[in-house]
C-alpha angles and dihedrals in degrees: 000000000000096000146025131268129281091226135030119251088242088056093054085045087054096051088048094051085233112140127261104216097059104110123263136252138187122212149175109301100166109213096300091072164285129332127190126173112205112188099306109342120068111217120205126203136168128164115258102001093158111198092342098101088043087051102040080051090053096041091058096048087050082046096054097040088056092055106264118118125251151155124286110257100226096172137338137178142149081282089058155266140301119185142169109288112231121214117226133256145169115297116259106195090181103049092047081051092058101033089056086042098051082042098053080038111057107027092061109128133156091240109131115281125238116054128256098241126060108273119228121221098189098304094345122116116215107190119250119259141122128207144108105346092236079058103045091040092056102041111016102042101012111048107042080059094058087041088057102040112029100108092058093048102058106183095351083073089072107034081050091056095042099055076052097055098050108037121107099211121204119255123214094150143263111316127181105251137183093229101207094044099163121138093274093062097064127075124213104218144191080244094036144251123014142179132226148173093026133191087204123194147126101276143144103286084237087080090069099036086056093054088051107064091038124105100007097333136220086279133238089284083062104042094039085051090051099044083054083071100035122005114225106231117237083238085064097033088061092056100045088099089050081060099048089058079075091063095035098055090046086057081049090053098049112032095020135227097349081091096045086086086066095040088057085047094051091058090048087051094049087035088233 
């Protein structure tokens, strides 16, 4: 962060109704923020962030209503966000496979796909907008990162909105997804798996599987566990790479031409 915060930490405590005497922690915060656990809740701040900390709040209680486990929301606002702590605890491959499985799973509906407020992928902004998934892929995911990154990508732009124009992709329906579903997003638990810093929309399930074996993966323990709820069809398993060039345009975006390697390896892949 370039800057510092809009509002102190105690001021974000206070509109929780979280003490202010417990100690203090830093912790990981990645490049989208700071994060600060205080006793047993973990407080989240970053400098203009605009509508991210409202929706990530959103995403987790849509998260939790649907059957994954996160974190409380204890207060969130455009200043940031405070939330349960959750204590560690070992890592269980085969219960976050089913647990992303049941929640892909059960929540698939043929309600229209999108959501009708903007998404956030880390700092990113995805306009809001729900219809058919070909639809919302293409203009809604696809294109604002070209947009965004275009410049940076030289010929692999192109090659990059071609293959998007002319996929079919496979349809199972709108499923709830996390949307930036990579390892340091999930929390090992003394419960359990949970699930945190969601993107969180009605999607193709493809869109999390593909985040998932991105960047070091959740390993086989993991995907053999969740295909053991819910098999992944040969037709979804060929576009996952067509998906990843979603993350991977957003790490373009953000820390430049080090990810245009794996977004080259994504269209050979795809053999775009």
């Amino acid at each position: 962060m370039d800057r510092a915060p809009d509002v102190s930490l105690e001021a974000l405590l206070v509109a929780a109704g979280a003490p202010l005497d417990a100690p203090w922690q830093p912790l990981h915060g990645g490049s989208m923020g700071e994060v600060t656990r205080v006793g047993d809740v973990v407080v989240k701040q970053r400098a203009g962030a605009g509508a991210m900390f409202e929706r990530e709040a959103e995403g987790l209680v849509a998260l939790g209503r649907a059957g994954a486990r996160v974190p409380e929301v204890l207060h969130a606002s455009t200043e940031g966000l405070v939330l349960r702590w959750l204590a560690p605890g070992p890592p269980d491959p085969e219960a976050t496979g089913r647990m992303i499985a049941r929640l892909h799973r059960d929540s698939l509906d043929e309600v229209p796909y999108g959501w009708p407020r903007s998404v956030y992928l880390g700092a990113f902004a995805f306009p809001a907008g729900e219809g058919a998934w070909p639809e919302v892929f293409r203009a809604l995911r696809l294109e604002p990162l070209l947009r965004a990154t275009w410049s940076t990508l030289g010929p692999l732009g192109q090659r990059v909105r071609a293959w998007g124009e002319s996929v079919e992709l496979p349809l199972e329906g709108a499923s709830l997804v996390h949307g930036d579903l990579w390892s340091g997003n999930l929390l090992h638990t003394v419960d359990g798996p949970a699930l945190i810093d969601p993107g969180v929309q009605r999607a193709e399930r493809g869109l999390d599987l593909a985040m998932m074996e991105l960047f070091g993966g959740f390993g086989g323990r993991c995907r053999a566990a969740y295909e053991e709820v819910w098999p992944v069809p040969q037709a979804v398993r060929a576009v996952i790479p067509g998906y990843q060039l979603i993350y991977l345009l957003v790490h373009v975006h953000f820390f430049g031409n080090g990810y245009l390697s794996g977004v080259a390896d994504a269209l050979e892949r795809l053999r775009a």
